[in-house]
C-alpha positions as CSV (number, residue, x, y, z in Angstrom):
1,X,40.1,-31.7,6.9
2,X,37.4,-29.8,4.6
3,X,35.8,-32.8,3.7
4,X,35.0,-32.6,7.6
5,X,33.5,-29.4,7.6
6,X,31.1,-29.9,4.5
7,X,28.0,-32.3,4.8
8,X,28.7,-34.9,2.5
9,X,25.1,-34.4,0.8
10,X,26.4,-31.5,-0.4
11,X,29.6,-32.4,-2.7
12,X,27.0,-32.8,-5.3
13,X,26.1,-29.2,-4.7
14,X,30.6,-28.3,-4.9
15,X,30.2,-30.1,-9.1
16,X,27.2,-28.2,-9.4
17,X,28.9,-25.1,-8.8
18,X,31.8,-25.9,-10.5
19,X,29.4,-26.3,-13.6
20,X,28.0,-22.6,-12.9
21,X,31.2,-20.8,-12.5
22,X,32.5,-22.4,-15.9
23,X,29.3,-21.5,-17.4
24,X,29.3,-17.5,-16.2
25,X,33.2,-17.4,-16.7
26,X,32.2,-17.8,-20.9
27,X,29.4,-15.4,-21.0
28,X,30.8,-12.3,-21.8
29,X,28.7,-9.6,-19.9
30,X,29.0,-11.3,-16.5
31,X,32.8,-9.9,-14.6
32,X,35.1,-12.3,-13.9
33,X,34.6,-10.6,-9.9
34,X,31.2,-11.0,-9.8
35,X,31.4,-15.0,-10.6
36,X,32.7,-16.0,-7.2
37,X,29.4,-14.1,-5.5
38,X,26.9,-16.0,-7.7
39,X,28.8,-19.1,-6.9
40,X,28.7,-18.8,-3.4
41,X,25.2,-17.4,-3.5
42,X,23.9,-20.7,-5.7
43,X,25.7,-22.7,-3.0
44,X,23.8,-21.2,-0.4
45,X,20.0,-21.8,-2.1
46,X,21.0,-25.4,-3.7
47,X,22.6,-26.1,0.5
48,X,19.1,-24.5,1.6
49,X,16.9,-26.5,-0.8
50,X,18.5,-29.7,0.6
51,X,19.4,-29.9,3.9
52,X,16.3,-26.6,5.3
53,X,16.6,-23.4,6.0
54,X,18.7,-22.4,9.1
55,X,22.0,-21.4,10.1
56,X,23.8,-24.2,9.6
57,X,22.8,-24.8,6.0
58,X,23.8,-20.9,5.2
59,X,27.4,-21.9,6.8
60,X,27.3,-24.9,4.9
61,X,26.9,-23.1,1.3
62,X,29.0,-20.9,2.0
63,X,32.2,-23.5,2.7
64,X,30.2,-25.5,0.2
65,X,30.9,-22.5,-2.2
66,X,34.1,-21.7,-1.0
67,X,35.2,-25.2,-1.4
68,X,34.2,-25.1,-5.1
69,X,36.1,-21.8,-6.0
70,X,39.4,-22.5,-4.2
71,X,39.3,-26.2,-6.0
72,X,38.8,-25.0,-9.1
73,X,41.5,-22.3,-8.8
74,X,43.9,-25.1,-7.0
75,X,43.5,-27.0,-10.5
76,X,43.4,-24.0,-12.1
77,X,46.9,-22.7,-10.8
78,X,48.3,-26.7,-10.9
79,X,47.6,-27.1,-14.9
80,X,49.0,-23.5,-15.0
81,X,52.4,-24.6,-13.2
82,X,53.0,-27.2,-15.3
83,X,52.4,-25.4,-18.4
84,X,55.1,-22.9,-17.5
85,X,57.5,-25.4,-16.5
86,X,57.0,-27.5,-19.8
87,X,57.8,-23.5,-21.2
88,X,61.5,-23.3,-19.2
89,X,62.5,-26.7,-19.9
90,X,62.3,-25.7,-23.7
């Protein structure tokens, strides 16, 4: 269903972010809180830059953003699962 919601020019714009939240979650003076804001906000210029300016291409950074958090936590949390399974069965 999210892959209806999000303008498929922009799921470049989802790996782009990915890259940038991996990137500020290894520098060590940005907070781990602060990197979902400068995802989102990145989301919202790169969504800008490509599809103009206007309300629709806000509302699409910001799922476009959203999209690329909760994926990366999904996988995030998944890896994490198995980990601690591998960890009982021991």
């Amino acid at each position: 269903m999210i892959f209806e919601l999000i303008d498929p020019r922009l799921f470049m714009v989802v790996m782009a972010c990915w890259v940038i939240g991996y990137i500020l979650k290894r520098t060590p003076k940005v907070p781990d809180w602060s990197i979902v804001y400068i995802v989102v906000v990145c989301a919202v210029v790169f969504s800008v830059g490509m599809i103009g300016s206007g309300m629709e291409s806000v509302i699409q950074g910001i799922l476009t953003g959203a999209f690329a958090v909760f994926g990366h936590q999904a996988v995030k949390q998944a890896m994490k699962s198995g980990d601690d399974k591998g960890k009982k069965e021991k």
